[in-house]
N, C-alpha and C positions, 0 to 999 in steps of 0.2 A: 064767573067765566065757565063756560062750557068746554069741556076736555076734547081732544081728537080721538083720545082710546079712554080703555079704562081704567079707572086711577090704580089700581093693580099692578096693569103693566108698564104705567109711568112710575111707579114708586121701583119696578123692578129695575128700569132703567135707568134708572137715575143713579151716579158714583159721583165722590167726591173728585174733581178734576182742579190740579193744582199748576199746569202748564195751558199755554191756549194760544191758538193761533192769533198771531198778532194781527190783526185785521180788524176793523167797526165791527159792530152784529149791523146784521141788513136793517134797511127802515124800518121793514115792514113790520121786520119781527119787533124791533125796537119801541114804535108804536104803539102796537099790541101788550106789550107789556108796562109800557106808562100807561097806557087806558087802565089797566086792571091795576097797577099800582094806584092810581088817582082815586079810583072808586075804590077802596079799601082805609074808608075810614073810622070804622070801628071793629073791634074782635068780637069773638062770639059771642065774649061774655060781659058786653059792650063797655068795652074798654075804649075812648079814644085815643086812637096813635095814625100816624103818618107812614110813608115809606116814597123815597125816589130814586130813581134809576141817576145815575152820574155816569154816563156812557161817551167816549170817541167818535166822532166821527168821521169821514175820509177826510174832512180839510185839517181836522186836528190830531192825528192821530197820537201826538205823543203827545198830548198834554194831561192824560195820567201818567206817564212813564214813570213819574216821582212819587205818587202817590204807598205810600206806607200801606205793606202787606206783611212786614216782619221777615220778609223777606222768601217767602216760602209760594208765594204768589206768582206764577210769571208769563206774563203778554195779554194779561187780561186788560181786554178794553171796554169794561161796566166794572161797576159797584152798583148795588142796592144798597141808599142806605133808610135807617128807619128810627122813631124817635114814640114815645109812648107817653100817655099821661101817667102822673102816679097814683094810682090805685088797688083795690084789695086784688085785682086776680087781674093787672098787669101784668106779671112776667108771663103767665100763662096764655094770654092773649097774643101779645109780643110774639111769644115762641110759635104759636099755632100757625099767626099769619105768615110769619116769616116762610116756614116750611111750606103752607101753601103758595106762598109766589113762588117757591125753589120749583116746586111740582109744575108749576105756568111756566115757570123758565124752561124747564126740561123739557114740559109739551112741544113748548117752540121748537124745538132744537137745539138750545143753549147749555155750553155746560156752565156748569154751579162747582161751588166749594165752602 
């Protein structure tokens, strides 16, 4: 995925955000971010793992309301979630990709946590 700015100023933007407006993310962005979740099925150090977006939208919007955040979570309507094979330099692939979709969230306009 090609960035709007430069990943500098998206890493500088980017905070942990643990409240959120209770509303869907828009389509568009929504979209945009399953596209780039779908094509991300290996790490760099080709590890195969998965990742999907479990997001609300206007007709549903409480049907994460109950979804388990430990409590600390509040009005999010996404998850990413993500699943990895087992292998020698798994966690580190895992971790890579993950941050990078944090950084595509951000671009969008999404806050992360």
């Amino acid at each position: 995925m090609t960035f709007t700015k430069p990943i500098t100023e998206i890493i500088q933007q980017r905070f942990s955000c643990q409240t959120y407006l209770e509303k869907p993310i828009e389509a568009a962005k929504r979209h945009k971010l399953q596209d780039f979740l779908a094509s991300s099925k290996v790490g760099p150090l080709g590890t195969p793992l998965r990742f999907h977006l479990i997001a609300a939208t206007e007709q549903d919007r409480d049907s994460l309301k109950d979804l388990g955040t430990y409590g600390f979570i509040q009005g999010a309507s996404g998850f990413i979630v993500g699943a990895v094979e087992t292998a020698g330099k798994d966690l580190e692939d895992y971790g890579y990709m993950m941050e990078y979709i944090i950084l595509v969230a951000t671009d969008l306009g999404l806050g992360t946590c």
